[in-house]
N, C-alpha and C positions, 0 to 999 in steps of 0.2 A: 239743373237749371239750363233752360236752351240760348246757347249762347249767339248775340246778335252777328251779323255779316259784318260790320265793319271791325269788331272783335278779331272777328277768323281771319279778315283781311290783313291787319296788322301783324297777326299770329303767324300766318302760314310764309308772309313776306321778311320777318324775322326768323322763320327757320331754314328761310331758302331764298336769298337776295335776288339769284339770274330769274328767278321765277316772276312773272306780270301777273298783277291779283288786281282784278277790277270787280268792281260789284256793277250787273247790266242794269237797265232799268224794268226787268221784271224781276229783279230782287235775287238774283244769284251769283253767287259765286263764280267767276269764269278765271281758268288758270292757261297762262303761255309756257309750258315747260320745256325747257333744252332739251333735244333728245338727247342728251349723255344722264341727263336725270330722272329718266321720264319712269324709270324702275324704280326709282328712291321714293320719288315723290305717291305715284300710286301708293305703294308699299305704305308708307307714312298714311294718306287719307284712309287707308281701308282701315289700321290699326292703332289710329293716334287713338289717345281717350276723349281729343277734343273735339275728333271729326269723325271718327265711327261713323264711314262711309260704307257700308256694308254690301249694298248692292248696287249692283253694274246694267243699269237700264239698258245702256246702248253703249255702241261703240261702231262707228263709222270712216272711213275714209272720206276726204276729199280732194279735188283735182283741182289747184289754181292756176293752170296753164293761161286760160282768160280774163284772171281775176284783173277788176278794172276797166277793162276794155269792154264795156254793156254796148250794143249795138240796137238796145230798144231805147229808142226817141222817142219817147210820148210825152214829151212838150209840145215840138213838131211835128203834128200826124199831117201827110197830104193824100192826095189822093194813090200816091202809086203804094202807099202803106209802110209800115216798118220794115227797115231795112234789112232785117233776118229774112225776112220773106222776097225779097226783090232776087233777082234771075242773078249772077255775076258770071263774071269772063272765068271760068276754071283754064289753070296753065294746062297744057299740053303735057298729059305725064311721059310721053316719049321723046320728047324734045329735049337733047343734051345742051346742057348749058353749065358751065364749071363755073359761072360765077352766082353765087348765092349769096352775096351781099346783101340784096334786098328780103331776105328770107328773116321774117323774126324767129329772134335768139330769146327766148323763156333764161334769164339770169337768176332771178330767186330761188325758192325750196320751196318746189311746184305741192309734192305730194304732204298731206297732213292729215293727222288721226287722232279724231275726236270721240271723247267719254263722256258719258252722262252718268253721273254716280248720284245715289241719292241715300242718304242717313234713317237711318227707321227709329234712332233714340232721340234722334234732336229735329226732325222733317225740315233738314236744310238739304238744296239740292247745287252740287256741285259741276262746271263743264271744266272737261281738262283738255286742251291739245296740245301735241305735237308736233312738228316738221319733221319730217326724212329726209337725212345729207344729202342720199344721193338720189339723183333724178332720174337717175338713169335705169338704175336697181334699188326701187326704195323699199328701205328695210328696219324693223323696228325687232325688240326683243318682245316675244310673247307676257300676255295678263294672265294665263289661263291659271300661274299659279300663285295668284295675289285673288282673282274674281274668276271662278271659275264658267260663270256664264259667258265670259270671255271667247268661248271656243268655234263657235255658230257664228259669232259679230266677226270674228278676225278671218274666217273664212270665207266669208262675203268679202269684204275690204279688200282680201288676196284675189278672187274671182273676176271683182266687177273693176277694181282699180291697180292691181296686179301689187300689192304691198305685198309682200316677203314679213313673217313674224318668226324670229330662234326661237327654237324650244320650241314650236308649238307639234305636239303629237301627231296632228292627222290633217297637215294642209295640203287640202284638196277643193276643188271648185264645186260651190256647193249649187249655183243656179242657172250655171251652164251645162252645155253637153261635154261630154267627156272628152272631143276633139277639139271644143270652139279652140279656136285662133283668136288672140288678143284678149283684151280689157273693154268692156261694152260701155263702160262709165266715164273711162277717159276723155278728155276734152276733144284730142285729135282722133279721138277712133271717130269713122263715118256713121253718121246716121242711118244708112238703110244695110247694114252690116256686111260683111264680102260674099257669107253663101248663104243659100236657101235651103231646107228640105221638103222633102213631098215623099208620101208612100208611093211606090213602083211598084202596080199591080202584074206587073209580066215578072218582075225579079221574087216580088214578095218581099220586099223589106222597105224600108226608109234610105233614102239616098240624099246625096247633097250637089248640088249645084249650083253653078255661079248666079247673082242675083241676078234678076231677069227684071225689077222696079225702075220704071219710065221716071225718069228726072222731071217735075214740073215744077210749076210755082205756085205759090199759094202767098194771093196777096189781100189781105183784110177786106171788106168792105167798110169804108167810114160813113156813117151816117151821122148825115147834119141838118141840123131844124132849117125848116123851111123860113126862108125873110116872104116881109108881106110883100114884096115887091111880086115875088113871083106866086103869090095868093091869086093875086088880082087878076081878071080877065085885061 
């Protein structure tokens, strides 16, 4: 018999109280796990007999460095457009300055890694995340031997968002080049990236060079219905 969500809800928040179990409004399961649990609990969904969670659709990182801070106004559209798009004063990166007071300080548990699990005995589908202490080197214990599809997702995560997973066999970058510098997904890495390549037909090979992309702006067109005032001759 397939057991309902508010069931499981009660069930999985009775066998693990720090854990947040909320049912979303597209009818699933979503779990907040402490990282000090985050191995018990997987371990538990894959092989309880009441969540026979078997397979591991996805498994993703995210970067909350901005979370909250949305800079798309679209209540207020004008004409110079959304403010993501507008020109800004960039600091002076050579300019010494010791005092960084006004620099914001990211205090929460920026980095977090999300699972999509889904049941093939009961077709309930589960999301789990969880936070990485540290921000600085964030680092979680590998899935690879509770869901072995595990192993592709957590090396993406490590690539694009630079998470660190123990145990995991073969972490390495799986959609970069083998020299990029940085995390391309993170919030503060720059948009048009540090270097370029291009084939060099006198060397014969691929080389890299510093970005050579003109800084402009790109600001929306708003388009607005005509009044009859301005119909009229």
């Amino acid at each position: 018999m397939k057991p309902t969500l508010e069931s499981l809800q009660h069930y999985l928040q009775a066998q693990y109280p720090t854990v947040q179990v909320v049912i979303t409004p597209q009818r699933e399961l979503q779990l907040d796990v402490p990282a000090r649990n985050w191995i018990d609990v997987c371990h538990f969904l894959r092989h309880d007999n009441r969540m026979r969670l078997e397979q591991l659709i996805d498994l993703c990182g995210v970067d909350y460095l901005s979370y909250g801070q949305s800079e798309w106004d679209v209540a207020d559209v004008s004409a110079t457009g959304f403010s993501r798009a507008v020109t800004r004063e960039e600091p002076d990166p050579f300019a010494f300055d010791d005092d960084d007071s006004d620099q914001p300080v990211f205090e929460g548990q920026r980095f977090a890694v999300v699972v999509q699990l889904l049941s093939l005995k009961y077709n309930i589908r589960v999301r789990a995340r969880t936070f990485c202490e540290d921000n600085e080197q964030p680092q979680l214990p590998s899935l690879i031997h509770i869901w072995q599809a595990a192993n592709w997702y957590e090396r993406e995560a490590f690539d694009l968002y630079g998470i660190l997973f123990e145990n995991h066999p073969d972490l390495r970058r799986l959609l970069t080049d083998y020299g990029f510098v940085g995390h391309p997904f993170r919030k503060d890495f720059t948009l048009s990236g540090h270097v370029e390549m291009r084939y060099d037909p006198l060397q014969q090979r691929v080389i890299y060079e510093p970005v050579t992309i003109e800084p402009r702006t790109l600001v929306p067109r708003v388009i607005r219905a005509a009044r009859d005032s301005d119909t009229k001759g």
